[in-house]
N, C-alpha and C positions, 0 to 999 in steps of 0.2 A: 587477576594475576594470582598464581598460585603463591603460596608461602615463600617457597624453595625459590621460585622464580623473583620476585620480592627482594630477594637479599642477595641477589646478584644482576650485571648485567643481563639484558632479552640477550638471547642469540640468535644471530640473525645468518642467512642464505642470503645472498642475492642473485637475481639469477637474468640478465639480458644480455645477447646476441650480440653486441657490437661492444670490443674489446675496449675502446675510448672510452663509454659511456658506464662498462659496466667496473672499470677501473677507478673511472673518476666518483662513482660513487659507494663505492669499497672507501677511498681515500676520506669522504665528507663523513660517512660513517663511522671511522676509527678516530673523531676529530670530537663526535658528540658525547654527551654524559648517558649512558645507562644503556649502551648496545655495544657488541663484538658479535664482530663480525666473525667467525666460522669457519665460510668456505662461498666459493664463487661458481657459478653455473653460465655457460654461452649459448643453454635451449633447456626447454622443458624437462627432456628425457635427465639429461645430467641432473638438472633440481631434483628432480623425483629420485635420484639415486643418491645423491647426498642428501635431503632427508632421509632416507631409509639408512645411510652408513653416520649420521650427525645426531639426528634428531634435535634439530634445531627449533624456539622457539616461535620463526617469524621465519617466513621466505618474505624477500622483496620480490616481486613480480613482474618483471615485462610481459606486454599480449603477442606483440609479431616478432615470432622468434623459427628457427627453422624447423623441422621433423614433429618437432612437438610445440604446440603452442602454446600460450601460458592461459588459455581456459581450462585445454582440456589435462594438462600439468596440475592445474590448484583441484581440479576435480577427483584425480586421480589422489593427489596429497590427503586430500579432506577427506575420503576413501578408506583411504589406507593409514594413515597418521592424522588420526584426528587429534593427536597434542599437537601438532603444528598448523598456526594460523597463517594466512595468508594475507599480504596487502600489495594489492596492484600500483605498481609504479612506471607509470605510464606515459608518453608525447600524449598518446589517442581520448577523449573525453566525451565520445559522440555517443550515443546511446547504445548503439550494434556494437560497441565494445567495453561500455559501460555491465549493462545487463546482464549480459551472458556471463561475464566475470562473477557479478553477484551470483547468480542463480547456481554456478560453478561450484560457491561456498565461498569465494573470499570474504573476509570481514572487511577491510578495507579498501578504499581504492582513491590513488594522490595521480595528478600530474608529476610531470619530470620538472616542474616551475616550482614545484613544491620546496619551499627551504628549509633546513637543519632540524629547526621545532617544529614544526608540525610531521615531519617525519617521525619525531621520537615521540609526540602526541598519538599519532595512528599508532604507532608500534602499542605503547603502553596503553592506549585504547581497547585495542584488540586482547590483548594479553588478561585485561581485567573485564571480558567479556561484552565490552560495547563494542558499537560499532566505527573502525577509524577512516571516518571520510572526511572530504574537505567540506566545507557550507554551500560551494557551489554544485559537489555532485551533491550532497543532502536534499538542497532544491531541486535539483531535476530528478530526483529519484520520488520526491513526496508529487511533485507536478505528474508525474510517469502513474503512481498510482493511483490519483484523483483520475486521471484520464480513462484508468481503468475501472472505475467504480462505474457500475450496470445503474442502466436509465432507470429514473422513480418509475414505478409499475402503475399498469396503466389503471383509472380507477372500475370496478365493478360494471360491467353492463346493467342500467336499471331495469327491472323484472315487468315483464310483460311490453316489453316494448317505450315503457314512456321515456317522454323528451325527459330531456334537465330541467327544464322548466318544471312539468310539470310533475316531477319527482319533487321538486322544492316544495310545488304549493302542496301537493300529499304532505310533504313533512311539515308546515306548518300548520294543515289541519289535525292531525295529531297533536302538536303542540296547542292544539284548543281555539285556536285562533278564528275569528269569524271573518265571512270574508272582503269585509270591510276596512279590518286587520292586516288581513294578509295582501289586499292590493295598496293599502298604505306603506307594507313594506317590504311590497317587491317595485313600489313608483307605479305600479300599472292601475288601469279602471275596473269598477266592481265585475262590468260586463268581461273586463277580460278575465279577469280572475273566474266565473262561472264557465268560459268558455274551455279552458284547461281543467276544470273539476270535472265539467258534461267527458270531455276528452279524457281525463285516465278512469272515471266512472266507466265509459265502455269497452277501455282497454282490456280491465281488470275484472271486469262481470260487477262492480260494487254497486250497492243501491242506494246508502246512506250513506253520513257522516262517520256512523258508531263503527260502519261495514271498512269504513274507510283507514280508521283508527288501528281498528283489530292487523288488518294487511300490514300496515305500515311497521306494526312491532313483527307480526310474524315474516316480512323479508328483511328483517334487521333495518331498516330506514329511518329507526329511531332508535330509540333506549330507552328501556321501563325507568322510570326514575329511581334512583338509591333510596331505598325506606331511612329515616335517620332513626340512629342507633341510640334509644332511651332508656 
């Protein structure tokens, strides 16, 4: 919240289509501590023009209103008067009306269930640069963006063809391990363990151990160990 804004009531727009509802909440607001109310809107277009003749600190928001909606209203606000914040005040709570409000620029957004304080919470929310939503769109907004976070990438194709198996025992032959060692610690028998050596040996054109070693750091398979620092 700005200084100026701080030492007096937010001022507030409100702005929804149905005269009942947009009165009775004119009335709950001239009722609370630290908002005055301004001036009152019955669609988008009217909001957008008394902000532009008000410059008020807060529109309240309806979404289904006529000629102008209250997405593309807060879009235009956010646009055009960027000192004025918006908080949707809403029946609607479903996503497809959720969203687009945010993505819009509303900073906040309440059901019409919403009472007294937490109204004057969004308000003063918004005003001091957070975000003024209720905890239950909070949750569906952080659930919304987990769902959007892009699948773990898939891991590297191993070079020249070999299984996963047999990329393991590569890497534990680099790791020094004999192969007595290494079918102890993959569970399997020495004879298996030879059988996947004979197998990435021909994959790979390798002859030896040492031949074995060398590939396994030059397709990154491993890691040179960290020299310690003395």
């Amino acid at each position: 919240m700005t200084e100026e804004a701080g030492k007096r009531p937010a001022r507030v727009v409100v702005a929804d289509d149905q005269t009942v509802v947009r009165e009775g909440i004119v009335m709950l607001l001239g009722l609370l501590p630290g908002i005055e109310v301004v001036g009152s809107a019955g669609d988008g277009d009217e909001a957008v023009e008394l902000v532009a003749e008000l410059a008020p600190d807060v529109v309240l928001m309806d979404l289904r209103m006529p000629r102008c909606d209250g997405v593309e209203a807060t879009r235009r606000i956010r646009s055009d008067h960027p000192g004025t914040q918006v908080v949707i005040l809403t029946t609607f709570a479903d996503d497809d009306s959720l969203f687009p409000a945010l993505a819009a620029g509303a900073r906040g957004y309440l059901t019409k269930d919403a009472g007294g304080d937490e109204i004057v919470r969004a308000v003063q929310s918004v005003l001091s640069g957070d975000a003024g939503l209720s905890p239950g769109i909070q949750r569906r907004l952080l659930e919304r963006l987990a769902e959007a976070q892009p699948p773990p990438a898939a891991p590297a194709p191993a070079p020249d063809g070999l299984t996963a198996r047999e990329t393991e025992v590569l890497e534990l032959i680099a790791d020094g391990l004999s192969n007595q060692e290494i079918a102890r610690r993959l569970h399997v028998s020495t004879a298996t363990v030879k059988t996947h050596i004979n197998n990435l040996f021909a994959k790979t054109g390798l002859k030896d151990r040492a031949q074995a070693v060398r590939y396994a750091y030059a397709k990154g398979l491993v890691r040179p160990p960290t020299r310690p620092i003395t």
